[in-house]
PDB file with SEQRES, HELIX, SHEET and CRYST1 records, atoms N, CA, C and O in Angstrom:
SEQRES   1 A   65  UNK UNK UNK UNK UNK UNK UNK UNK UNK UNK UNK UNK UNK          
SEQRES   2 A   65  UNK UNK UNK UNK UNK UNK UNK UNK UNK UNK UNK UNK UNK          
SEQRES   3 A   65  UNK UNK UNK UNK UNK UNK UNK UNK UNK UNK UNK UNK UNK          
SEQRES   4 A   65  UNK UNK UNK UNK UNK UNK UNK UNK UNK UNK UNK UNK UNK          
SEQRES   5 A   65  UNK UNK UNK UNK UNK UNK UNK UNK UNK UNK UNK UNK UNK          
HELIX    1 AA1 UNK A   10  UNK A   13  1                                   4    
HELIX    2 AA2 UNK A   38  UNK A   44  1                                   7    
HELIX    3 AA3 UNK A   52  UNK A   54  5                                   3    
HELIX    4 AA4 UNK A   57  UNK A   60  1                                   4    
CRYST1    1.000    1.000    1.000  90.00  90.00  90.00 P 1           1          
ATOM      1  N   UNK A   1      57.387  42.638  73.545  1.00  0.00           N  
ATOM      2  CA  UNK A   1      57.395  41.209  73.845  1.00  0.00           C  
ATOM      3  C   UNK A   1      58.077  40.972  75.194  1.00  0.00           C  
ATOM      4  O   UNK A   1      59.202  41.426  75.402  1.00  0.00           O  
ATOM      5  N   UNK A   2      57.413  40.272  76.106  1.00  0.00           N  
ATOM      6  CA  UNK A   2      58.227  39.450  77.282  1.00  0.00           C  
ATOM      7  C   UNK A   2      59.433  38.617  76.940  1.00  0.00           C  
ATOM      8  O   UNK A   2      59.637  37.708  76.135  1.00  0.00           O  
ATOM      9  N   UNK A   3      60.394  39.453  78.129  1.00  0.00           N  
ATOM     10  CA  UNK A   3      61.602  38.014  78.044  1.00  0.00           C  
ATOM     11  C   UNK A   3      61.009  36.796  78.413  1.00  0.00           C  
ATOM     12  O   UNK A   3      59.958  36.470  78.966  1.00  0.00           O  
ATOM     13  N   UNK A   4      62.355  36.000  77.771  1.00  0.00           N  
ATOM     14  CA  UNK A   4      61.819  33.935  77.968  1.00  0.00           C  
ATOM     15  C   UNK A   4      62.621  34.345  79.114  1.00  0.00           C  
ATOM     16  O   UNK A   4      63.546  35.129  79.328  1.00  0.00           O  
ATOM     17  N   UNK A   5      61.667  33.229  79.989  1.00  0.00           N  
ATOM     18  CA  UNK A   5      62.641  33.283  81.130  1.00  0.00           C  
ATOM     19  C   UNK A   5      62.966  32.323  81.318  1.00  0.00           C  
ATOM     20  O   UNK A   5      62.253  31.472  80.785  1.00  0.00           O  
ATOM     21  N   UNK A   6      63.915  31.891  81.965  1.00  0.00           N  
ATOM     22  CA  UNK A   6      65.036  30.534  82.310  1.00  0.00           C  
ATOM     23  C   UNK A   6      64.127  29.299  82.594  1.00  0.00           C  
ATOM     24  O   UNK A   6      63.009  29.781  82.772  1.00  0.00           O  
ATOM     25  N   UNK A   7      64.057  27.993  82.720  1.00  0.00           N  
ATOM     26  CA  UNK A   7      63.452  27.444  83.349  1.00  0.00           C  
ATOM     27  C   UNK A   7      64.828  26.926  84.931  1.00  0.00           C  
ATOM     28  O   UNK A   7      65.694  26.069  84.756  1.00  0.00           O  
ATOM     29  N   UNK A   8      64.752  27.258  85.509  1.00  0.00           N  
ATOM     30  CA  UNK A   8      65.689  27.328  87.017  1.00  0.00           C  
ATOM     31  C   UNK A   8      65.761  26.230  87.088  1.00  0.00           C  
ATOM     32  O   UNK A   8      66.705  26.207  87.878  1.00  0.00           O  
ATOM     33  N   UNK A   9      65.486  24.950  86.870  1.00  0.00           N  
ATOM     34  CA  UNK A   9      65.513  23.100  87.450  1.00  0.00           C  
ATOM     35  C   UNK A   9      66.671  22.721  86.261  1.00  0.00           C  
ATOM     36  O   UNK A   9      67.591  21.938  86.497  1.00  0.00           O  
ATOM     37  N   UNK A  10      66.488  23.392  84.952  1.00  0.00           N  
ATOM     38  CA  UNK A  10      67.392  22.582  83.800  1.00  0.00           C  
ATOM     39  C   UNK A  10      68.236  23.564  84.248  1.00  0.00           C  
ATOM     40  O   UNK A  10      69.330  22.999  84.254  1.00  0.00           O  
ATOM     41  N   UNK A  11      68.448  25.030  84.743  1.00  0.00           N  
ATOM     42  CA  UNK A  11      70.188  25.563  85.126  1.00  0.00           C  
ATOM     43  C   UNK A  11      70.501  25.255  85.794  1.00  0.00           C  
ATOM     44  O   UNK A  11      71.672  25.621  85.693  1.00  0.00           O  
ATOM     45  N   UNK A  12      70.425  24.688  86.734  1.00  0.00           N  
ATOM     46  CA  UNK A  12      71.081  24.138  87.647  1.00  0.00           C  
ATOM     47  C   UNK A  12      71.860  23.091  87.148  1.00  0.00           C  
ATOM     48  O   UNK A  12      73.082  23.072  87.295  1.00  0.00           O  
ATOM     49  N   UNK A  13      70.888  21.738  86.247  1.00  0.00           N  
ATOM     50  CA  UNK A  13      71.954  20.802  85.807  1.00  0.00           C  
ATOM     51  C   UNK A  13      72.272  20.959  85.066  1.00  0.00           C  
ATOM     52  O   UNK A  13      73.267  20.270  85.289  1.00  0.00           O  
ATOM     53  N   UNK A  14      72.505  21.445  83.726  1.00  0.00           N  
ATOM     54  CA  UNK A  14      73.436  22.102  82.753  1.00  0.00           C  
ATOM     55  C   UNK A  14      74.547  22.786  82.611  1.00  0.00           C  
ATOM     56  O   UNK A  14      75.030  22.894  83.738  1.00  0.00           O  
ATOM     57  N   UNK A  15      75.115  23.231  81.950  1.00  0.00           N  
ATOM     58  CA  UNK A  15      76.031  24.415  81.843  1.00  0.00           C  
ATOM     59  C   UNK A  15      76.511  23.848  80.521  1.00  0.00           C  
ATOM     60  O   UNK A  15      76.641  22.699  80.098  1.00  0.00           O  
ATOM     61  N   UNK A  16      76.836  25.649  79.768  1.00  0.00           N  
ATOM     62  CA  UNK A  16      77.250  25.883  78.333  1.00  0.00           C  
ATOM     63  C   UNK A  16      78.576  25.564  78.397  1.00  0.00           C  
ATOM     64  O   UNK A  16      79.152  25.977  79.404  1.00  0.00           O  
ATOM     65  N   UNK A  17      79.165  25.002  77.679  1.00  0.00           N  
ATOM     66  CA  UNK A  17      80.739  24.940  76.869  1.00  0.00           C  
ATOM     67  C   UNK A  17      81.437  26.414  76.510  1.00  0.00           C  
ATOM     68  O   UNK A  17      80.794  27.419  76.210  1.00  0.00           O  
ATOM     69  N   UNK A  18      82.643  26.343  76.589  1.00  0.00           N  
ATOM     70  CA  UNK A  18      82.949  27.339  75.968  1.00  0.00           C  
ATOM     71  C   UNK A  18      82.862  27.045  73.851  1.00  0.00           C  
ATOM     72  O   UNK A  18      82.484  27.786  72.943  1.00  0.00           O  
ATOM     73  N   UNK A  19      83.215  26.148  73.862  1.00  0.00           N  
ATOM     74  CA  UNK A  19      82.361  25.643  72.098  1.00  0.00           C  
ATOM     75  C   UNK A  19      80.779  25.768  71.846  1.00  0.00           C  
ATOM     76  O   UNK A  19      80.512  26.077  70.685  1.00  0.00           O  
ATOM     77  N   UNK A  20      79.806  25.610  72.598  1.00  0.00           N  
ATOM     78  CA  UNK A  20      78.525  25.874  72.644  1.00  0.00           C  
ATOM     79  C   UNK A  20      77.572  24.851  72.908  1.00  0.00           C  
ATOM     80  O   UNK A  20      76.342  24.886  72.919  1.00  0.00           O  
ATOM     81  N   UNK A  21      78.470  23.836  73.141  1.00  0.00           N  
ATOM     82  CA  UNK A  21      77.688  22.588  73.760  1.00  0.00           C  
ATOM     83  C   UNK A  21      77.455  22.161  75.040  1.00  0.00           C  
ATOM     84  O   UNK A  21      78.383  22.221  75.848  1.00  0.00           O  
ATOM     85  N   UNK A  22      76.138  21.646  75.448  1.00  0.00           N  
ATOM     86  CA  UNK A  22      75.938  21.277  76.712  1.00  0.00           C  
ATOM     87  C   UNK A  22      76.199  20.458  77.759  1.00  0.00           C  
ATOM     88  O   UNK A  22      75.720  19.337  77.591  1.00  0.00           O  
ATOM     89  N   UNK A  23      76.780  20.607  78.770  1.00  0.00           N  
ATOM     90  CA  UNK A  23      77.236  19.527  79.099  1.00  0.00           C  
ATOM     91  C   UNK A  23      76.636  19.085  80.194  1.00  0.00           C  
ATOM     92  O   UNK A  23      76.066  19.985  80.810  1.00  0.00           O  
ATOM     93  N   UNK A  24      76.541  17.850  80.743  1.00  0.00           N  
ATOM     94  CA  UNK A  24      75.880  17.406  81.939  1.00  0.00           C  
ATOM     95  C   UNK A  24      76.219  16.289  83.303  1.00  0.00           C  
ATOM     96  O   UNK A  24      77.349  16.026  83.715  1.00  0.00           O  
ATOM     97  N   UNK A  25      75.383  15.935  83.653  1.00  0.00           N  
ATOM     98  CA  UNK A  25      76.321  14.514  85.067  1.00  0.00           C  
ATOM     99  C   UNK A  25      75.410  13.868  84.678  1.00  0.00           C  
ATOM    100  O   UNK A  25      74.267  14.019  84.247  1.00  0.00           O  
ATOM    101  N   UNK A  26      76.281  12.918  84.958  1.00  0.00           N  
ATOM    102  CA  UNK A  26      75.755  11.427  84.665  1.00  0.00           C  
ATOM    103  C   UNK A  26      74.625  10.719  85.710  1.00  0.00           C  
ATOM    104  O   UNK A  26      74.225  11.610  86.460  1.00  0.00           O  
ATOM    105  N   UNK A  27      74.171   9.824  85.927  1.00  0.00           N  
ATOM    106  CA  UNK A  27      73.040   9.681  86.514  1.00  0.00           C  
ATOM    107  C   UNK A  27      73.698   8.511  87.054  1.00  0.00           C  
ATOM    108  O   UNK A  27      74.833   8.162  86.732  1.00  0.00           O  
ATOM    109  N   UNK A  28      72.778   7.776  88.079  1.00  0.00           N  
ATOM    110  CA  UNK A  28      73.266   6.952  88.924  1.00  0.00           C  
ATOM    111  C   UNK A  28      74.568   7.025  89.917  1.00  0.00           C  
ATOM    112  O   UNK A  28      75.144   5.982  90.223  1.00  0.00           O  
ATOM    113  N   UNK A  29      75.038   8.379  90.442  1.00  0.00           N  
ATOM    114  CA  UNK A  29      75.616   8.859  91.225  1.00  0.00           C  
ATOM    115  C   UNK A  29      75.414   8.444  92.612  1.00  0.00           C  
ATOM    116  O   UNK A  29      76.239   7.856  93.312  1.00  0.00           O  
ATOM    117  N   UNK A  30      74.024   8.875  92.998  1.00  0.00           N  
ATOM    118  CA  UNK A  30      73.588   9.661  93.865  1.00  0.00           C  
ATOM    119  C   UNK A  30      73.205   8.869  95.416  1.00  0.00           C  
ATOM    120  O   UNK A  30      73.117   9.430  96.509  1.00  0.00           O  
ATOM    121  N   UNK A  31      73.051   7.666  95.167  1.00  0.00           N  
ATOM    122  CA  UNK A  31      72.637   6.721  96.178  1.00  0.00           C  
ATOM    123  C   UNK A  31      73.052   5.444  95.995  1.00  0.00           C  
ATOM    124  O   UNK A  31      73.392   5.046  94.881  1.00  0.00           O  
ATOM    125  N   UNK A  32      73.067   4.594  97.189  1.00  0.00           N  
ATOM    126  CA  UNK A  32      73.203   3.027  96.511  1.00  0.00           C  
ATOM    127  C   UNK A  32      74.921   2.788  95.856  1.00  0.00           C  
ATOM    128  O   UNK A  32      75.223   2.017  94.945  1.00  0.00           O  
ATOM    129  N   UNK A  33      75.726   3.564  96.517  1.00  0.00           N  
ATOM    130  CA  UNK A  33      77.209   3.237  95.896  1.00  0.00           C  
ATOM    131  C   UNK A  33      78.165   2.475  95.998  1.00  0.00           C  
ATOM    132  O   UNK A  33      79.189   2.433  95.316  1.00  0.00           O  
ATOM    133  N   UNK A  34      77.613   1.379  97.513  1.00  0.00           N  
ATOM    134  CA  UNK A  34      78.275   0.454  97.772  1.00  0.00           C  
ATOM    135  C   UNK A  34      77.870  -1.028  97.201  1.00  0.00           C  
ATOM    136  O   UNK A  34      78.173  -2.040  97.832  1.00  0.00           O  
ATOM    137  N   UNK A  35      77.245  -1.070  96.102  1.00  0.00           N  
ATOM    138  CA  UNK A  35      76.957  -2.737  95.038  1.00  0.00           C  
ATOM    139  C   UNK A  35      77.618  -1.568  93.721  1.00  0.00           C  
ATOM    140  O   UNK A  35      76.964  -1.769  92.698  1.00  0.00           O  
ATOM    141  N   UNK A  36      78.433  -0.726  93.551  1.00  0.00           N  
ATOM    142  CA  UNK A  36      78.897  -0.341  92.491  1.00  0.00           C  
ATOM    143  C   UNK A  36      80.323  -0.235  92.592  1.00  0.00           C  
ATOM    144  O   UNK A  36      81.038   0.210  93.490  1.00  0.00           O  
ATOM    145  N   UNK A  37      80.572  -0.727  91.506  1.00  0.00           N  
ATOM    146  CA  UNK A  37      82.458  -1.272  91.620  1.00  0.00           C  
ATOM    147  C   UNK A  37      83.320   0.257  91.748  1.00  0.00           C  
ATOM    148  O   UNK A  37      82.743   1.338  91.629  1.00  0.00           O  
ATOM    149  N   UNK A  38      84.493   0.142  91.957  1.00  0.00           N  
ATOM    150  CA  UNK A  38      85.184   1.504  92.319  1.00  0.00           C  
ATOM    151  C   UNK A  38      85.334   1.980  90.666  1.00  0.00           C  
ATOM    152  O   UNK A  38      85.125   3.145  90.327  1.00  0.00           O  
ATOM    153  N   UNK A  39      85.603   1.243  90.001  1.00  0.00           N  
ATOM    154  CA  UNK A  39      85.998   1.660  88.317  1.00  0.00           C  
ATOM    155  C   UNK A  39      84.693   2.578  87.905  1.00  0.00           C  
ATOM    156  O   UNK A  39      84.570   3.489  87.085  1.00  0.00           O  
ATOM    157  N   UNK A  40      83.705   1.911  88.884  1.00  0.00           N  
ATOM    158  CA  UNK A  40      81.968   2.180  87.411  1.00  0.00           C  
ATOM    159  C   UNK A  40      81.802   3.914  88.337  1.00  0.00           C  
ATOM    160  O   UNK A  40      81.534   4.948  87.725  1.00  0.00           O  
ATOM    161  N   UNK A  41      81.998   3.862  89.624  1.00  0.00           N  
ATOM    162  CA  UNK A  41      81.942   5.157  90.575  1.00  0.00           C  
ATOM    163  C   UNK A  41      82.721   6.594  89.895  1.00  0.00           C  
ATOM    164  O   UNK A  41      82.312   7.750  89.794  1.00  0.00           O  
ATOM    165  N   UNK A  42      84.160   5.873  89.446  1.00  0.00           N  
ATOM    166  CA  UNK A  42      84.893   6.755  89.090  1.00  0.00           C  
ATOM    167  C   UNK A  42      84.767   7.096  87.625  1.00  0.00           C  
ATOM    168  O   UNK A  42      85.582   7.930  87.230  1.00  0.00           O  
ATOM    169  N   UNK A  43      83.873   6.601  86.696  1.00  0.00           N  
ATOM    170  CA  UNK A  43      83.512   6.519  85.231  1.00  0.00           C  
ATOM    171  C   UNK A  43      82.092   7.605  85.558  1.00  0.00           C  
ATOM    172  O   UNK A  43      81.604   8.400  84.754  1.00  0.00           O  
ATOM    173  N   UNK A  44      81.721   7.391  86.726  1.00  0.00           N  
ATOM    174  CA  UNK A  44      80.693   8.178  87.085  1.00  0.00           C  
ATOM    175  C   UNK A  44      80.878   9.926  87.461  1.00  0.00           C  
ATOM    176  O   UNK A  44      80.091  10.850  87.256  1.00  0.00           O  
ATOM    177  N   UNK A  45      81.962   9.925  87.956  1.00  0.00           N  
ATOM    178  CA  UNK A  45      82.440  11.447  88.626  1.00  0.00           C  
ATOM    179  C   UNK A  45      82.396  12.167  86.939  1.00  0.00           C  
ATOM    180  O   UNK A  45      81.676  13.151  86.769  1.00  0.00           O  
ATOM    181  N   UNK A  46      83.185  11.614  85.787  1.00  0.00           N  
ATOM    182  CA  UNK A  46      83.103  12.238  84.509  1.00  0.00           C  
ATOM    183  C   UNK A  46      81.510  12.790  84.357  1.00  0.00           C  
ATOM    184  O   UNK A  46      80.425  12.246  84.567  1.00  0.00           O  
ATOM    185  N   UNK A  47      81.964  14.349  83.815  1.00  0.00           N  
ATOM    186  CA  UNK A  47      80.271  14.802  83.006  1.00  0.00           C  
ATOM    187  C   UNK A  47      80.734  14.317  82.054  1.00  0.00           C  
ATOM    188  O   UNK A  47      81.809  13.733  81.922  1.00  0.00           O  
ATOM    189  N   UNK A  48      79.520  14.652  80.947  1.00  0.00           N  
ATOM    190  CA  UNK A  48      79.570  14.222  79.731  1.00  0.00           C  
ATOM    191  C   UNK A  48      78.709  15.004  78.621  1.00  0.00           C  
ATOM    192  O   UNK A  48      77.843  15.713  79.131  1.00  0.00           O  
ATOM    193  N   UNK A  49      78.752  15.031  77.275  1.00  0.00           N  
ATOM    194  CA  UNK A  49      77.916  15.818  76.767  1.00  0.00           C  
ATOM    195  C   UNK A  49      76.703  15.205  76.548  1.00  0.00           C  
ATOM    196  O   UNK A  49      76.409  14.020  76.389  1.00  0.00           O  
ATOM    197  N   UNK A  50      75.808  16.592  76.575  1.00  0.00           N  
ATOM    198  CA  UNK A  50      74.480  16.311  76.002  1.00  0.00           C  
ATOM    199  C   UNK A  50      74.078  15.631  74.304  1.00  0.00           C  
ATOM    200  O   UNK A  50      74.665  16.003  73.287  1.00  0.00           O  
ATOM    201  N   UNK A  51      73.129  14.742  74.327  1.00  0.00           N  
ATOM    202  CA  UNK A  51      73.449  14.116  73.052  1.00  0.00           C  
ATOM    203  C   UNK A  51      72.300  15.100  72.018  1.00  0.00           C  
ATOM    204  O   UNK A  51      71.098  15.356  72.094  1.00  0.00           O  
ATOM    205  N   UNK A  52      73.214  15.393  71.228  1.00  0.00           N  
ATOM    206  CA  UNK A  52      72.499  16.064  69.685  1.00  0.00           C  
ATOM    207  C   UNK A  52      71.087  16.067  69.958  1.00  0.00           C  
ATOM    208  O   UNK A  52      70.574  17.156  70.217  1.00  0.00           O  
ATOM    209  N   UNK A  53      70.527  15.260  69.947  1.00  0.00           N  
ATOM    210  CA  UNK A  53      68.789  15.233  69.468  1.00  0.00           C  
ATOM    211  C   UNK A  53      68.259  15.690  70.519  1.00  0.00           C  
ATOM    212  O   UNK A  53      67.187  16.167  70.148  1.00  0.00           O  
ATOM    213  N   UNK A  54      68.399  15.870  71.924  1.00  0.00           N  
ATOM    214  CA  UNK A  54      68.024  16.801  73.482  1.00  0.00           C  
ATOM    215  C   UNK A  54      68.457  17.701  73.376  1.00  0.00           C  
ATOM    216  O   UNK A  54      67.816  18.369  74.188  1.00  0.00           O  
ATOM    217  N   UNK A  55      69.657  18.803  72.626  1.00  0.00           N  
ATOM    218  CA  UNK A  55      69.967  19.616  72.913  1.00  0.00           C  
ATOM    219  C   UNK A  55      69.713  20.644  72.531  1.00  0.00           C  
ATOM    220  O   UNK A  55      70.202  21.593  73.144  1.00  0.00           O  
ATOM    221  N   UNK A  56      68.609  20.981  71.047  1.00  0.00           N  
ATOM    222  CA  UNK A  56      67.572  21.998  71.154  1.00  0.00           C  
ATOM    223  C   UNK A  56      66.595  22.186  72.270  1.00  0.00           C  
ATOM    224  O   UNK A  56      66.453  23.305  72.763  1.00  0.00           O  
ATOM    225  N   UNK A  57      65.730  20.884  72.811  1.00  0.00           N  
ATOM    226  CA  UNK A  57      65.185  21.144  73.674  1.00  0.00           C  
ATOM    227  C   UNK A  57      65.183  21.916  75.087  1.00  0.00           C  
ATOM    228  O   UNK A  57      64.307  22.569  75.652  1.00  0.00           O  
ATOM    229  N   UNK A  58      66.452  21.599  75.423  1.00  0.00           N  
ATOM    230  CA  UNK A  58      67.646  22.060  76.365  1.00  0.00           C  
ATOM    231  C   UNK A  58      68.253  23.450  76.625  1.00  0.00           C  
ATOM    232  O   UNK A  58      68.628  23.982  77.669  1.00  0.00           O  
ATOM    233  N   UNK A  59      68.226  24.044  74.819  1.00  0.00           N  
ATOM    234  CA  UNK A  59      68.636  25.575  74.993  1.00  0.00           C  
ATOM    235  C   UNK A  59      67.352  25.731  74.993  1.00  0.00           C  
ATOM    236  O   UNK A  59      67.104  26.555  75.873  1.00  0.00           O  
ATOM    237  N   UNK A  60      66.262  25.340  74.415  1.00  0.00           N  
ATOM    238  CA  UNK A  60      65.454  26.249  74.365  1.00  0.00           C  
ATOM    239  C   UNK A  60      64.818  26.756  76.306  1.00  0.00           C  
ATOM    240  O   UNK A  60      64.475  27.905  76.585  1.00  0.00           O  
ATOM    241  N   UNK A  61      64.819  25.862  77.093  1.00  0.00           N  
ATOM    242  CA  UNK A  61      64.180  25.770  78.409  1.00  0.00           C  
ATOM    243  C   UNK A  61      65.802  26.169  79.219  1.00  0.00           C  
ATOM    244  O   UNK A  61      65.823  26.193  80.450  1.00  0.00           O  
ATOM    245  N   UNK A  62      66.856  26.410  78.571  1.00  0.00           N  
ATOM    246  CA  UNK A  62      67.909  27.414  79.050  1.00  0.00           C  
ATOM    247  C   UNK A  62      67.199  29.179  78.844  1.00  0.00           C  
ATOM    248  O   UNK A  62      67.121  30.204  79.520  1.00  0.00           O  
ATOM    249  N   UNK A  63      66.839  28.753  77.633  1.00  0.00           N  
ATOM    250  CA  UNK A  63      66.553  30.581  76.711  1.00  0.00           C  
ATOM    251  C   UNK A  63      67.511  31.285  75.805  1.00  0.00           C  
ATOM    252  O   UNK A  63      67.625  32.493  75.593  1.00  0.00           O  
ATOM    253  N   UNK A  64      68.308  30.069  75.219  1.00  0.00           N  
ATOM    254  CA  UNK A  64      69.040  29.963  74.815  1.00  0.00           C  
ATOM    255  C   UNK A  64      68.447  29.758  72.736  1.00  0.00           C  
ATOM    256  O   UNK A  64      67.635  28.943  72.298  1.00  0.00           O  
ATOM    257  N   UNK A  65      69.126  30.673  72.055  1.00  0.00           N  
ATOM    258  CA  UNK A  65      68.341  30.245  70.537  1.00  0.00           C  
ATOM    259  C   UNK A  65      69.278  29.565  69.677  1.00  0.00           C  
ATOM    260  O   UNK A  65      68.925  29.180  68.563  1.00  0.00           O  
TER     261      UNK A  65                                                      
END                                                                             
């Protein structure tokens, strides 16, 4: 049988926990930061975990079982 191989676009934004959960960045970072208050910017720098019901999908396109 062939190895699964990684999908390279979801490793990049992911990474495993040392507990086994996924963790990720938050969205709305990336552009457009000056109509966003300094509180909502800095609520933004926090990752956060991946939520339960995405996160089979997630190992699986890691290669992860």
């Amino acid at each position: 049988m062939p190895k699964i191989r990684t999908r390279r676009a979801t490793a990049k934004r992911f990474k495993v926990t040392g507990s086994g959960r996924i963790r990720r960045r938050r969205a709305n970072k990336g552009h457009l930061l000056t109509g966003k208050t300094r509180k909502r910017k800095r609520f933004l720098r926090q990752g956060d975990l991946v939520h339960a019901t995405d996160e089979t999908r997630i190992r699986r396109q890691l290669g992860l079982r």
